[in-house]
C-alpha positions as CSV (number, residue, x, y, z in Angstrom):
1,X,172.7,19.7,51.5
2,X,169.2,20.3,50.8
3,X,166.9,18.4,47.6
4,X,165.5,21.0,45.0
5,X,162.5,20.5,43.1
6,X,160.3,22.6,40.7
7,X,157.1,23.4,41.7
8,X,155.7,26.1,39.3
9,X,156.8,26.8,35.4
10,X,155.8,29.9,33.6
11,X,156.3,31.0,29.6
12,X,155.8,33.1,27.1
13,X,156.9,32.0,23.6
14,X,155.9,32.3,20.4
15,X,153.4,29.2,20.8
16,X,151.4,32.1,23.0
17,X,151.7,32.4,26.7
18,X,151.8,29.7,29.4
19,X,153.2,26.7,29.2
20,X,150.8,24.6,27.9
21,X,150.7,26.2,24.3
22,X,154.4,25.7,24.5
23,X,154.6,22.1,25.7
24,X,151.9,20.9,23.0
25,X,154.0,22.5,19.9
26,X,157.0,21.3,21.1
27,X,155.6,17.8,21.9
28,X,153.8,18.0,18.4
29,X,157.1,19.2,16.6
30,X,154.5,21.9,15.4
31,X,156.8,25.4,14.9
32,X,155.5,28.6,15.6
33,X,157.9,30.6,13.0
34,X,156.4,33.3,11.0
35,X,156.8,36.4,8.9
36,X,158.9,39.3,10.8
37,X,156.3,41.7,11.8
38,X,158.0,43.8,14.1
39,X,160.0,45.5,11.0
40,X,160.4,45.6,7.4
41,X,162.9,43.3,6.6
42,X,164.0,45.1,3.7
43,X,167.5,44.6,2.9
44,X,167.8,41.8,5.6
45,X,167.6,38.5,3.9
46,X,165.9,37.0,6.7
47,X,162.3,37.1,6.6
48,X,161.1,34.5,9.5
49,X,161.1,34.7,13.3
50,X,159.7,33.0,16.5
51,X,158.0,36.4,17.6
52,X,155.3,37.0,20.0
53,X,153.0,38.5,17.3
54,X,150.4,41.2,18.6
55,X,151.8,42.0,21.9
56,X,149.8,44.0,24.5
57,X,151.3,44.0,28.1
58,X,147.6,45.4,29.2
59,X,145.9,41.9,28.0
60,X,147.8,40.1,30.0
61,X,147.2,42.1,33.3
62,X,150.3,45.2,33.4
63,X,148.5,48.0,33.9
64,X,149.4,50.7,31.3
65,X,151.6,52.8,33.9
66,X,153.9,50.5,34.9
67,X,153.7,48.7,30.9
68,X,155.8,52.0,30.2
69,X,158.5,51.5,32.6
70,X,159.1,48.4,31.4
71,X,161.1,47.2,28.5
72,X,159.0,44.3,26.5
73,X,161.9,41.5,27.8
74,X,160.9,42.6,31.8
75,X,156.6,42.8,30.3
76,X,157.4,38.6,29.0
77,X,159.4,38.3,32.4
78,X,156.6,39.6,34.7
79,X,153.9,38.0,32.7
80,X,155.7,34.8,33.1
81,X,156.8,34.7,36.9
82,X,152.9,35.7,37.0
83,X,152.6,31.9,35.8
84,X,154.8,30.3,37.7
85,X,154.0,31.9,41.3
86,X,150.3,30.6,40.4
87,X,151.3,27.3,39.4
88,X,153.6,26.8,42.8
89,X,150.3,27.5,44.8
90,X,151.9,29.5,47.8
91,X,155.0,28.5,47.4
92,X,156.3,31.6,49.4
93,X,153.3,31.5,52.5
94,X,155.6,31.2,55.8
95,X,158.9,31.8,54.2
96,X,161.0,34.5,55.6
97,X,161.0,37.1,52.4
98,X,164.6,37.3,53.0
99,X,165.4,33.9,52.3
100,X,163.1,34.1,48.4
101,X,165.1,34.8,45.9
102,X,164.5,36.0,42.1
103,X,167.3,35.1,39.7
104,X,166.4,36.4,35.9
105,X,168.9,36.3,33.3
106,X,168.9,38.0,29.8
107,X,171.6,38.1,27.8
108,X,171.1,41.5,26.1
109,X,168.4,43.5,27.8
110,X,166.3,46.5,26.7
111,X,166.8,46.3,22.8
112,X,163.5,47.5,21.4
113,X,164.0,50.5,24.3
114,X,167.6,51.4,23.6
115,X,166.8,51.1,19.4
116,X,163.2,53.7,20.2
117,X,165.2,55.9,22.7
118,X,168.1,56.1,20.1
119,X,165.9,57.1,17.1
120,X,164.2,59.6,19.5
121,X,167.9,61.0,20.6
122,X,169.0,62.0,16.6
123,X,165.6,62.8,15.9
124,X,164.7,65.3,18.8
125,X,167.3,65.2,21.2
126,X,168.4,64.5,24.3
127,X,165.8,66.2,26.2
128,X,163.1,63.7,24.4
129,X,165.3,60.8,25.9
130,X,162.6,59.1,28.7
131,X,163.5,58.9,32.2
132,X,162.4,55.9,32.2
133,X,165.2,55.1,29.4
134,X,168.0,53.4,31.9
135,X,165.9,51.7,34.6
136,X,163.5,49.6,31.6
137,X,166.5,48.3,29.4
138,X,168.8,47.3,31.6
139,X,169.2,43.6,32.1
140,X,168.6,42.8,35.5
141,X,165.0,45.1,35.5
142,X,163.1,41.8,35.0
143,X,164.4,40.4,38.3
144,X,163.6,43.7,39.8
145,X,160.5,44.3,38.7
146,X,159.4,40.6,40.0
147,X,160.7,41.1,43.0
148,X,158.9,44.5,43.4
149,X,155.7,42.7,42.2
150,X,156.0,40.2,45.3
151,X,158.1,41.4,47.9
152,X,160.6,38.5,47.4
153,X,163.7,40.4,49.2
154,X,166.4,37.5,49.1
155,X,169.2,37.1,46.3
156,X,168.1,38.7,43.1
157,X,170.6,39.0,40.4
158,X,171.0,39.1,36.3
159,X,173.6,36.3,34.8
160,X,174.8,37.8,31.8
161,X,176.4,34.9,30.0
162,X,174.7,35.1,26.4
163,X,172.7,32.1,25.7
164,X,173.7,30.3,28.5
165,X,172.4,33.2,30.7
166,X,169.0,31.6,32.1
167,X,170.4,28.3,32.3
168,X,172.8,29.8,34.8
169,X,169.9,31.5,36.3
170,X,168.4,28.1,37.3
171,X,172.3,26.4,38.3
172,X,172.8,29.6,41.1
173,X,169.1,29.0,42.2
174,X,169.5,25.1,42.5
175,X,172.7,25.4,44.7
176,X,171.5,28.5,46.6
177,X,168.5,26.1,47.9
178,X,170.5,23.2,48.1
179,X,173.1,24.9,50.4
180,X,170.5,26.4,52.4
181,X,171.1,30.2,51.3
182,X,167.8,30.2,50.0
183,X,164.4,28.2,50.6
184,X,162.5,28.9,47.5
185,X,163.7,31.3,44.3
186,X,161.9,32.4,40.9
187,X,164.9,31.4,38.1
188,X,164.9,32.1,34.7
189,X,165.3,34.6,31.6
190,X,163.9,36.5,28.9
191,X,164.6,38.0,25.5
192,X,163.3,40.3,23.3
193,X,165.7,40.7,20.4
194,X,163.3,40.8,17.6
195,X,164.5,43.9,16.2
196,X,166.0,45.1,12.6
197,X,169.3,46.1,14.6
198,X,170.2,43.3,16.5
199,X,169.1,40.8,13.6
200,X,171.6,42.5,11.0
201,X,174.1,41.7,13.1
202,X,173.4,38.5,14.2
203,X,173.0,37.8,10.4
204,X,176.1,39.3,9.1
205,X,177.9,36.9,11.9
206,X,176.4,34.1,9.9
207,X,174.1,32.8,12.7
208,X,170.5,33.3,11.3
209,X,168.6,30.8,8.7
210,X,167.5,32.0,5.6
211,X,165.0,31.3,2.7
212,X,161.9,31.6,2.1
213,X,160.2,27.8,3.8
214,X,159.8,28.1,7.0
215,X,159.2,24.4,8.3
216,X,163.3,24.1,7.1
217,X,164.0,27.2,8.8
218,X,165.6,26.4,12.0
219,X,166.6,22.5,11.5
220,X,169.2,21.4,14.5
221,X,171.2,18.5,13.3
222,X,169.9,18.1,10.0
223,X,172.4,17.9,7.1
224,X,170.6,21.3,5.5
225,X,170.9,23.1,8.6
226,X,172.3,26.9,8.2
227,X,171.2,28.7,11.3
228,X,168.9,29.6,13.8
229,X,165.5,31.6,13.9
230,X,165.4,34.4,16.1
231,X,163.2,34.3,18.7
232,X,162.2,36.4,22.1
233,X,159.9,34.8,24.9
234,X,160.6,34.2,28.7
235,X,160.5,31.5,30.7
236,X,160.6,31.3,34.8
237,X,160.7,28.5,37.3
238,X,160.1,28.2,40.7
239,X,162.7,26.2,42.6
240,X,162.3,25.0,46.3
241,X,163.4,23.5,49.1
242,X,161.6,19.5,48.3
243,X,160.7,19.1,52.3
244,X,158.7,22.6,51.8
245,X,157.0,21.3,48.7
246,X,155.8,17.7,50.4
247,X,154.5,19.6,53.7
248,X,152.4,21.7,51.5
249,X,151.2,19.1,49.1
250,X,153.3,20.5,46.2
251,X,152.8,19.6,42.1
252,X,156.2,18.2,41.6
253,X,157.5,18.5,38.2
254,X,160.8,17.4,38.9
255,X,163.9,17.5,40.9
256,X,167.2,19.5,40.0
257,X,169.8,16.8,40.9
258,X,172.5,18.7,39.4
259,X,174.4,21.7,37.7
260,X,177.6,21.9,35.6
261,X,179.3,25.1,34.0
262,X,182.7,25.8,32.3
263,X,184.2,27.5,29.3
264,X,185.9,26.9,26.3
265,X,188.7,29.9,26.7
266,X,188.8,29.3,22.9
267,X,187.2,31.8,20.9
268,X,184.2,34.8,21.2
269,X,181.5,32.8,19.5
270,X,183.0,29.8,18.0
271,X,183.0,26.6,20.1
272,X,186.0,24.6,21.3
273,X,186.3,21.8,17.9
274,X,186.8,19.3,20.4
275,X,183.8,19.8,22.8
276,X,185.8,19.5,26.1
277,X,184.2,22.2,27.5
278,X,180.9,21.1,26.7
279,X,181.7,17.8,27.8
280,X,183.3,18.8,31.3
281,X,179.6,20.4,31.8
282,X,177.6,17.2,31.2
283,X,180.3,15.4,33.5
284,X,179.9,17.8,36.0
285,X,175.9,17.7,36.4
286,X,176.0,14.0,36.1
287,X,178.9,14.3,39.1
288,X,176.3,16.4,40.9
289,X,173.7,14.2,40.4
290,X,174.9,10.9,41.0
291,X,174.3,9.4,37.7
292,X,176.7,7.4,35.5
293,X,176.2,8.3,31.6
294,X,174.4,4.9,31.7
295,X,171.5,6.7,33.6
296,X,171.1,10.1,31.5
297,X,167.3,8.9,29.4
298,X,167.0,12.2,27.4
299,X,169.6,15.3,26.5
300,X,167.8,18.4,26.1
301,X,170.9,19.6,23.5
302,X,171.2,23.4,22.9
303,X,171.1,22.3,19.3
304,X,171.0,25.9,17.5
305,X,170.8,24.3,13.6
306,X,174.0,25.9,13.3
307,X,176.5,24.3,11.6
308,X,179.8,23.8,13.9
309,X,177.4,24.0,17.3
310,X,175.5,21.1,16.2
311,X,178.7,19.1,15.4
312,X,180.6,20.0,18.3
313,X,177.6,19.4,21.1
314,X,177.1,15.8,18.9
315,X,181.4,15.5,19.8
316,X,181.0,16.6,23.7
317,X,177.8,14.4,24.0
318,X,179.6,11.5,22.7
319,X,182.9,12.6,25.1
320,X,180.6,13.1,27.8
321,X,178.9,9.4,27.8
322,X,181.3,7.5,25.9
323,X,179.0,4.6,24.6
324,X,175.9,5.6,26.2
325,X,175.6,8.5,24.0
326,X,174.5,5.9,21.0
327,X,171.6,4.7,23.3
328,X,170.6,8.0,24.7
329,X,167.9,10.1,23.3
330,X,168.7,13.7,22.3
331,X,166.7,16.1,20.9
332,X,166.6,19.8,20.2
333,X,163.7,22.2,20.8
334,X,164.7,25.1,18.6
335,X,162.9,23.6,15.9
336,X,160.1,24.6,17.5
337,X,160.7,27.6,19.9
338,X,163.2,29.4,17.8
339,X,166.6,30.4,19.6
340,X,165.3,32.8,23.1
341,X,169.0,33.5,23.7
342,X,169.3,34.6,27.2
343,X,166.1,32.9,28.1
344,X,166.8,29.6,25.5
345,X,168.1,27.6,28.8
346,X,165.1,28.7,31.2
347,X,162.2,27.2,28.8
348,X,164.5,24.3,27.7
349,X,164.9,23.6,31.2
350,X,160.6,23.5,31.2
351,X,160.6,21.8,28.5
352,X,162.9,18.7,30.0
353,X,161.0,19.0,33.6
354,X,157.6,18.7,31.3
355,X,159.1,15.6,29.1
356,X,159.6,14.0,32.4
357,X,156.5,14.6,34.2
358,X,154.2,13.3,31.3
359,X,156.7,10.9,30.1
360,X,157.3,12.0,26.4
361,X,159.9,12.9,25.2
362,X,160.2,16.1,22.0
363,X,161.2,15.0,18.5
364,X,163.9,17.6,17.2
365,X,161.6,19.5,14.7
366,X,162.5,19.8,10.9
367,X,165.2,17.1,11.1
368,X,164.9,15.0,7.9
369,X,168.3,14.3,6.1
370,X,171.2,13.0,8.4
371,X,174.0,14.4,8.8
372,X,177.1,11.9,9.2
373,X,178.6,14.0,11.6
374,X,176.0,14.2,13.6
375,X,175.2,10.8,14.4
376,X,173.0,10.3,17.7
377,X,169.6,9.7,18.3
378,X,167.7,12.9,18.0
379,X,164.2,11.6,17.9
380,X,163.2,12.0,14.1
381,X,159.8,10.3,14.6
382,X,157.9,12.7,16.5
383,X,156.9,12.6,20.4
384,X,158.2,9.2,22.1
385,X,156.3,8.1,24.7
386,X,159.3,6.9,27.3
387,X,159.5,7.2,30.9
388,X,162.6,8.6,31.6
389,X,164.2,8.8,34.7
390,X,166.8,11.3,34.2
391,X,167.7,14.1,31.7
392,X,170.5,16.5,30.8
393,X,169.3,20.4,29.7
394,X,172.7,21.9,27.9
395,X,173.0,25.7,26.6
396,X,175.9,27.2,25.3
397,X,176.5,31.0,24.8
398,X,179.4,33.0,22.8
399,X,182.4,33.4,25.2
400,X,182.7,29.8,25.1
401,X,179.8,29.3,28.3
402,X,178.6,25.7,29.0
403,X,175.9,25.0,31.2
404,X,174.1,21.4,32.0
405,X,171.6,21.5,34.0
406,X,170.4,17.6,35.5
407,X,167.0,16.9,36.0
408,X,165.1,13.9,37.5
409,X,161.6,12.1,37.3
410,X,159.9,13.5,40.7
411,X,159.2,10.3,42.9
């Protein structure tokens, strides 16, 4: 049972693209939500999102060929594996291609291509339909297309497990490497749900944030809180065997240690009101990791700024830790990055490795009035300068997925 470390991180949110834009506004508590540009909200009462404004694929080096056979979730997903293989430094030089993997989740796909090639179906017909119409908006594509890019020919599948996707993405990496299946894998998600279609119904299920101020727009744990903001992105990480990164001289940004996942067999989107699930997740990665709750620093919490997943993650932390769960610090990044759905647990898991390697750790954005309920320590002050040894990454999806990923301080 090999050690797993992360060697290169890669993002694009709607801080801009890399992960340094994204670390700074998260660190800051600075959110990047705007007004929707992508559509005319019209009758949508929503008018804020976390979008990637002013997209062009050809700025950021896909050529305008292969832009077209590619949905704008696989363009993030490329652009950010672009990142991270530069970041890792030859991560893959000497490594059988066989044993490289690429595991990229997203939880929903192609939308912007299935709501164009739709309009184009009732307005001109099938034969206007591209051929390129199956191959771009199907979920696993961004995997495909990395894998394409770089010749990586080991395991390469999609999780599909809504917002817990990517964070399963990174999980089956870790214990691919660990267990010697793999020596080195690019893990993560993207999203690009930004779209008039898939925000009516997200908003009709009572999941978006409304009104018209956008610094209380997406505010996890906060006694106002009424929902997330909407946002699209990718983030990918490269995972390998830790022998492989000292030879080489690898940037370590931190070690995977463990990896817990269950479900709630309760309900389609609501969580379990007693956070077992949840908890059994936490309990699992700590398992994994070797930790007692004692240990856990930091919880990266999925924290959506919804109103029963706030209360019931605050619940499963608490079940999870027993009495450490009143001295740990938790905070959520959504106050900043928006919700990325499928790709929320890659760039949360980024986000945890980066609070770790510089030794600050993210206030939870937009929090100002308590909530009784919700009673931990979220990190209302802004960026705490802490050197934490060990951290918790949690995403939760509808279906009643749990995921924890464990993380540790590279030594």
């Amino acid at each position: 049972m090999r050690r797993v470390v992360i060697t290169g991180m890669g993002a694009v949110t709607s801080s801009g693209v890399g992960v340094s834009p994204l670390w700074e506004n998260v660190r800051e508590g600075r959110h990047a939500f705007s007004e929707i540009k992508a559509f005319e909200p019209g009758e949508l009462p929503v008018r804020y999102a976390a979008e990637i404004g002013d997209w062009d694929p050809v700025l950021h080096g896909i050529g305008k060929k292969d832009a077209r056979r590619m949905a704008r979730f696989t363009q993030f997903a490329v652009t950010a594996a672009r990142e991270a293989v530069r970041d890792a430094g030859g991560f893959s030089e000497g490594l059988d291609p066989f044993k490289v993997g690429v595991i990229v989740a997203s939880g929903i796909g192609g939308f912007h291509t299935i709501e164009e090639e739709h309009v184009k179906y009732l307005e001109k017909g099938p034969g206007r339909v591209s051929v390129f119409f199956i191959p771009a908006m199907i979920s696993n594509m961004a995997g495909g297309q990395i894998a394409i890019e770089y010749g990586f020919k080991g395991d390469n599948f999609c999780p599909v497990s809504a917002c817990a996707s990517s964070a399963h993405a990174v999980g089956e990496a870790f214990r691919k490497i660990k267990f010697g299946y793999l020596d080195a894998c690019l893990a993560g998600g993207a999203e690009a749900s930004v779209t008039e279609f898939a925000m009516a119904g997200f908003n009709n299920m009572g999941a978006l944030a409304t009104g018209d101020d956008p610094a209380r727009f997406s505010i996890p744990f906060d006694k106002e809180r009424s929902g997330f903001a909407m946002a699209e992105g990718a983030g990918i990480l490269v995972l390998e065997e830790l022998g492989s990164a000292r030879r080489r001289g690898a940037k370590i940004y931190a070690e995977v240690t463990g990896y817990g996942s269950t479900d709630d067999g309760y309900h389609i989107t609501g969580p379990d009101p007693e956070g077992k699930g949840g908890a059994r997740a936490m309990e699992f990665a700590m398992e994994e990791a070797g930790v007692s709750p004692g240990q856990v620093d930091y919880i990266n919490a999925h924290g959506t700024a919804t109103e029963q997943n706030d209360l019931v993650e605050t619940l499963a932390i608490k079940k999870a830790l027993g009495d450490a769960a009143f001295t740990v610090a938790v905070s959520s990044t959504k106050g900043v990055t928006g919700h990325l759905l499928g790709a929320a647990g890659a760039v949360e898991a980024i986000i945890t490795a980066k609070a770790l390697h510089e030794g600050i750790l993210p206030p939870t954005a937009g929090y100002r009035i308590p909530d009784p309920a919700c009673d931990l320590d979220y990190i209302p002050e802004g960026p705490r300068k802490m050197s934490a040894g060990c951290a918790l990454s949690n995403s939760l999806g509808f279906g009643g997925h749990n995921v924890t990923i464990a993380l540790a301080r590279a030594l």
